[in-house]
C-alpha positions as CSV (number, residue, x, y, z in Angstrom):
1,X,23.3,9.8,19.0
2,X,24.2,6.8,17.2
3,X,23.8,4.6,20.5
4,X,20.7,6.2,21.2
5,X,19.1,5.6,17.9
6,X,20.2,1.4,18.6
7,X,18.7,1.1,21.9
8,X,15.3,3.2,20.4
9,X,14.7,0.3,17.8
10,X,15.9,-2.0,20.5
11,X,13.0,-1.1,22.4
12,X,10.4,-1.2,18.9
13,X,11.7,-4.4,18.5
14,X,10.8,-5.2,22.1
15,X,7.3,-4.2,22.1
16,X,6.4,-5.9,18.4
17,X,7.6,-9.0,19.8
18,X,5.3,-8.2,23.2
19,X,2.6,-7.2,20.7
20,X,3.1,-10.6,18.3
21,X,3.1,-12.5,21.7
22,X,0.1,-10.8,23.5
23,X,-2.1,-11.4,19.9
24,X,-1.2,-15.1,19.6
25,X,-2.8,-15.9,23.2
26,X,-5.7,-13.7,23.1
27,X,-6.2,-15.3,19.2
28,X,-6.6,-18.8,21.0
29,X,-8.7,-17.9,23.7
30,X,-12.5,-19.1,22.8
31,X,-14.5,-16.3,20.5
32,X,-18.1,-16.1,19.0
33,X,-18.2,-17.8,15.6
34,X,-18.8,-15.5,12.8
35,X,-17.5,-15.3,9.2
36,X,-13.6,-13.8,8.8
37,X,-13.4,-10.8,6.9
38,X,-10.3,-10.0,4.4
39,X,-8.3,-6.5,3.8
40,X,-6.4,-5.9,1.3
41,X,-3.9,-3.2,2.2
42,X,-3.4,-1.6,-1.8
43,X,-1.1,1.5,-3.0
44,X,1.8,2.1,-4.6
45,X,5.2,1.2,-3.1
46,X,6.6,4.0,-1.1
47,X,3.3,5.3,-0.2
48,X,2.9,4.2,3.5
49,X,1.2,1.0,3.3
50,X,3.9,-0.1,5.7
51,X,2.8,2.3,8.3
52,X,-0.9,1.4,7.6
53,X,-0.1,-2.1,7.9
54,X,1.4,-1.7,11.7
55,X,-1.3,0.4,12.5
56,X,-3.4,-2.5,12.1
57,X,-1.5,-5.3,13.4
58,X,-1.7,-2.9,16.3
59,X,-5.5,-4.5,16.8
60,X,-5.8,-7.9,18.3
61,X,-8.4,-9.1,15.9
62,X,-6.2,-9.4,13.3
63,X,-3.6,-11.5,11.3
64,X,-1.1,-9.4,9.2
65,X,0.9,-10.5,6.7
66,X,3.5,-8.3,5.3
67,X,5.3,-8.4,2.1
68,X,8.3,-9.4,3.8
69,X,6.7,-12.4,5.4
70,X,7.7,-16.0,3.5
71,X,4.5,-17.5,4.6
72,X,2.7,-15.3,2.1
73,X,4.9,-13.6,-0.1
74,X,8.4,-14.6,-2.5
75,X,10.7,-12.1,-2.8
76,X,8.0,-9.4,-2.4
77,X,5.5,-11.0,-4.8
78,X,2.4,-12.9,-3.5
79,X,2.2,-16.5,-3.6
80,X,-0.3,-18.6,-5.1
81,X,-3.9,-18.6,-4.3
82,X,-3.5,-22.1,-2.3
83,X,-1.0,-20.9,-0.3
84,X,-3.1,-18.0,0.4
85,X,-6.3,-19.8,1.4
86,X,-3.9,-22.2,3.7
87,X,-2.8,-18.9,5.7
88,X,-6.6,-18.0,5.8
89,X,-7.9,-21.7,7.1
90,X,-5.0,-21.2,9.8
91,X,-5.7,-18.1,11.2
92,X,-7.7,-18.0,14.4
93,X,-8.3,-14.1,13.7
94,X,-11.7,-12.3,12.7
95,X,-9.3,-9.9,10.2
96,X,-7.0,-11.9,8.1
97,X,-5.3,-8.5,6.8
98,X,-2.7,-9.0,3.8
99,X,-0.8,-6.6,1.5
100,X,-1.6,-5.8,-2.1
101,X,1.0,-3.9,-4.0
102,X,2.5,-5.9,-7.0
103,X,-0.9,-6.9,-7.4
104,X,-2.6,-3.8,-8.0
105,X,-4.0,-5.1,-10.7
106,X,-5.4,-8.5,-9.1
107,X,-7.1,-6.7,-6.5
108,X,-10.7,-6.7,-7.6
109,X,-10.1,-10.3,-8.4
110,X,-8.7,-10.8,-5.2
111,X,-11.4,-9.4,-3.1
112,X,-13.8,-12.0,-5.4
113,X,-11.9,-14.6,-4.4
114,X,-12.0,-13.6,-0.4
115,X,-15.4,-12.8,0.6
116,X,-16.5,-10.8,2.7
117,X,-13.4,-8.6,2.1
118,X,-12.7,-5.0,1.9
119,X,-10.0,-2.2,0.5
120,X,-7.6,0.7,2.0
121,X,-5.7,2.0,-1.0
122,X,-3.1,4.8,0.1
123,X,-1.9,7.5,-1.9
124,X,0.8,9.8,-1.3
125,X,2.0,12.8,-3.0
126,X,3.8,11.9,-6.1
127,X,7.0,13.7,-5.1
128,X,7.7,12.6,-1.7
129,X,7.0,8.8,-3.0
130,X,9.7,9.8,-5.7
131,X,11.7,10.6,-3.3
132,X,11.7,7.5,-1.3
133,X,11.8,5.5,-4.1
134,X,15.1,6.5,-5.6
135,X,16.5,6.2,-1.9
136,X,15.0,2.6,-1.6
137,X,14.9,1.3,-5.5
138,X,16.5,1.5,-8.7
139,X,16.4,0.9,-12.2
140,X,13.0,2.7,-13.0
141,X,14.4,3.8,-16.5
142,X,15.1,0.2,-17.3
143,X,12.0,-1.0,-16.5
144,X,10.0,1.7,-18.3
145,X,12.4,0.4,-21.0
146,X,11.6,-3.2,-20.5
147,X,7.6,-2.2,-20.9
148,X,8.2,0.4,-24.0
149,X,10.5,-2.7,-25.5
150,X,7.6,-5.4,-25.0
151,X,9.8,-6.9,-22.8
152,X,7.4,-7.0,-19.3
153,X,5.4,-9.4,-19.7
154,X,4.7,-11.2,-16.5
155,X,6.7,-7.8,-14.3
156,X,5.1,-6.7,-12.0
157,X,5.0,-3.2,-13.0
158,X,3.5,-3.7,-16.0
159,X,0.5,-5.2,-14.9
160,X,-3.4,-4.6,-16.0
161,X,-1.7,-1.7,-17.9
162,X,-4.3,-0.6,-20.7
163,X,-3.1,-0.1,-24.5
164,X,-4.0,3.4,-23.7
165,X,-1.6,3.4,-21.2
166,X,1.1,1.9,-22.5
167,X,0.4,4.1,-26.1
168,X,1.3,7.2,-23.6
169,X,4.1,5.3,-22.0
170,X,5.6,5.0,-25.3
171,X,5.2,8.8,-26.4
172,X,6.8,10.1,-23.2
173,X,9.5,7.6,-22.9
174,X,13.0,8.8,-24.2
175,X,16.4,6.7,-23.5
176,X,17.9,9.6,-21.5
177,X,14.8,10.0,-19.3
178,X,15.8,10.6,-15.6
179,X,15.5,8.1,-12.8
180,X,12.8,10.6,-11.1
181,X,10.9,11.0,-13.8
182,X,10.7,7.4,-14.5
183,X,9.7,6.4,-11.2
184,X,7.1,9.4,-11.2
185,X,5.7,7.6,-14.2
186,X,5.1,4.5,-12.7
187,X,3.6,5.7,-9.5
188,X,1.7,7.3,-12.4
189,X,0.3,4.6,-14.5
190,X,0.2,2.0,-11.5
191,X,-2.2,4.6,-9.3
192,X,-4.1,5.1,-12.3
193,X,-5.6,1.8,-12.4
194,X,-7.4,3.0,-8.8
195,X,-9.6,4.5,-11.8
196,X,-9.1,2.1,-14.3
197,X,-10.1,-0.4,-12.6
198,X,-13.5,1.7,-11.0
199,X,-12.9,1.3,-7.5
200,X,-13.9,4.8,-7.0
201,X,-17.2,3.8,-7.5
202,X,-16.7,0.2,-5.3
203,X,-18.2,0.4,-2.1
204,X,-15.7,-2.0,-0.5
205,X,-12.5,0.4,-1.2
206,X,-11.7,3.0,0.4
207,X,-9.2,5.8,-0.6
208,X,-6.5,6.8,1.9
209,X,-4.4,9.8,2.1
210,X,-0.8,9.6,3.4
211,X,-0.3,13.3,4.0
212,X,-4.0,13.3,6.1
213,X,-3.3,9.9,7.6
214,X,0.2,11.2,9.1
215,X,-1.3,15.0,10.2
216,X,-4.7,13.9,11.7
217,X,-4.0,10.2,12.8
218,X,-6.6,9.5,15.1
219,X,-9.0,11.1,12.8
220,X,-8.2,9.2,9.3
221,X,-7.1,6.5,11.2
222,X,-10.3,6.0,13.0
223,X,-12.5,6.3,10.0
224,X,-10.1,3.4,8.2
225,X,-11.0,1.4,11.4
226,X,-14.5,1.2,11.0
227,X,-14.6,0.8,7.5
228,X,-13.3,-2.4,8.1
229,X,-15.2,-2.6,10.9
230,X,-12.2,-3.1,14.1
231,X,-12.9,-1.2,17.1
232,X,-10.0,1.7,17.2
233,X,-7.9,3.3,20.4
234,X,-5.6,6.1,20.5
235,X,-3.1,3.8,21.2
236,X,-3.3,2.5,17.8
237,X,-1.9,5.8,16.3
238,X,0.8,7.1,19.2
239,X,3.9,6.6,17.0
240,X,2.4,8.8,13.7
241,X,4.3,11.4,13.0
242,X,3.9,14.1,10.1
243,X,7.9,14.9,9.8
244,X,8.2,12.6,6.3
245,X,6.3,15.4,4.5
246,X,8.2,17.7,2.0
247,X,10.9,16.2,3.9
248,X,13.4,16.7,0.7
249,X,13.7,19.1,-2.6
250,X,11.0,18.2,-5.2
251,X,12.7,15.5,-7.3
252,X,13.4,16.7,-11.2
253,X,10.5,14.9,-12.7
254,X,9.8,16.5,-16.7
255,X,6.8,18.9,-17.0
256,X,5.1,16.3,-19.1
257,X,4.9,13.6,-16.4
258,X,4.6,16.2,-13.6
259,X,1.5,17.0,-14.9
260,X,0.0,13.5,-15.4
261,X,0.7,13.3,-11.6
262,X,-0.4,16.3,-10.6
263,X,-4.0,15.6,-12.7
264,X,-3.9,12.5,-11.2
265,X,-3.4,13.8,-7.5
266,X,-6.4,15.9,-7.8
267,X,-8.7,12.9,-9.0
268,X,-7.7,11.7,-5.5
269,X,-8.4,14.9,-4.3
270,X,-11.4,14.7,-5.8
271,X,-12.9,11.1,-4.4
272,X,-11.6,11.7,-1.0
273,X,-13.8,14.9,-0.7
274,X,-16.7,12.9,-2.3
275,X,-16.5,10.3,0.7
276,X,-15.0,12.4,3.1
């Protein structure tokens, strides 16, 4: 099994490198001139902006830079706006296409500062992103800690948060709070700002389910396509699969916070039936 699984990502690792390869020749081959557009690929970590990402790297019209790429990021944080614009004067494709997860909070600035440019921010059910988190990360009580303490300035995680915010933070926050309900309450108060920062009601964003993107690919992942106006194949989709739903017990996130989430899901639920 185990040999099996190496010569399967073997074989991924094959075909990205014949995808990367394929896009940099058909990139320099002579094209109409018209004005690059810019997506921002927004959501909370652990929410499947990874997998939205390769979808679109899957197009040949456009340049995608992931979080883990040194050209554009530093240890997961995006560099300066210079460094930015460089990456964007360089590339020869229509879509420059870029991640924006640290920088929730930036993002409306962002999309001012790279015009024309558009939005996908995913969301995914608050317990399965739990869930992933505490395999992936750690140390979600300390930084709820750290923001409670008035010791986050300049983190990440406690960026564009309102007083408002950070007043609840404070009432829910308790020194023996639980790593799951910690890291619920971030995904809380860092998806809130979707709302915060009224991009429900901004024209160039559009909201993404996780749970709708992995059961009806071609579907959700058409619509995604031409809102950022690439042309879309099934081919784009072929490796989506729905099997990291509810793929683990419901992490033990306190009533209190479960309900901020829960609210907070069906405000999603909400805006993605108004546009649907």
């Amino acid at each position: 099994m185990a040999e099996a699984s190496k010569w399967a990502h073997v074989r991924e690792q094959i075909e990205y490198r014949t995808l990367l390869a394929s896009k940099w020749c058909v990139q320099r081959l002579p094209r109409a001139a018209g004005a690059r557009r810019h997506v921002f690929v927004a959501g909370m970590q652990r929410s499947g902006t990874n997998m939205l990402m390769d979808l679109i790297e899957r197009s040949m019209l456009t340049d995608v830079y992931h979080e883990r790429d040194p050209r554009a990021f530093d240890n997961y944080m995006m560099r300066e706006l210079p460094a930015i614009r460089r990456l964007v004067e360089q590339s020869r494709a229509p879509h420059f296409v870029i991640k924006c997860l640290c920088e929730l909070d930036r993002l409306p600035a962002l999309m001012s500062e790279f015009q024309p440019s558009k939005a996908l921010w995913i969301v995914r059910e608050y317990r399965d992103a739990v869930n992933s988190a505490l395999v992936s990360f750690g140390r979600f009580s300390q930084q709820i800690d750290r923001i409670v303490r008035g010791k986050a300035d300049g983190e990440w995680f406690a960026g564009g948060m309102s007083d408002d915010t950070l007043r609840l933070v404070r009432e829910l926050w308790r020194p023996d709070m639980n790593e799951a309900t910690a890291a619920a309450l971030i995904w809380y108060f860092r998806n809130l700002l979707f709302f915060q920062m009224k991009l429900d009601r901004n024209p160039r964003v559009k909201l993404l389910s996780y749970e709708s993107l992995v059961t009806r690919p071609v579907e959700e992942c058409e619509a995604a396509f031409r809102f950022i106006d690439l042309p879309f194949t099934p081919f784009i989709t072929r490796k989506v699969f729905a099997s990291s739903i509810s793929k683990k017990a419901p992490p033990p996130v306190e009533p209190a916070v479960a309900q901020l989430c829960d609210e907070l899901m069906a405000r999603f639920a909400a805006v993605r039936g108004t546009h649907a």
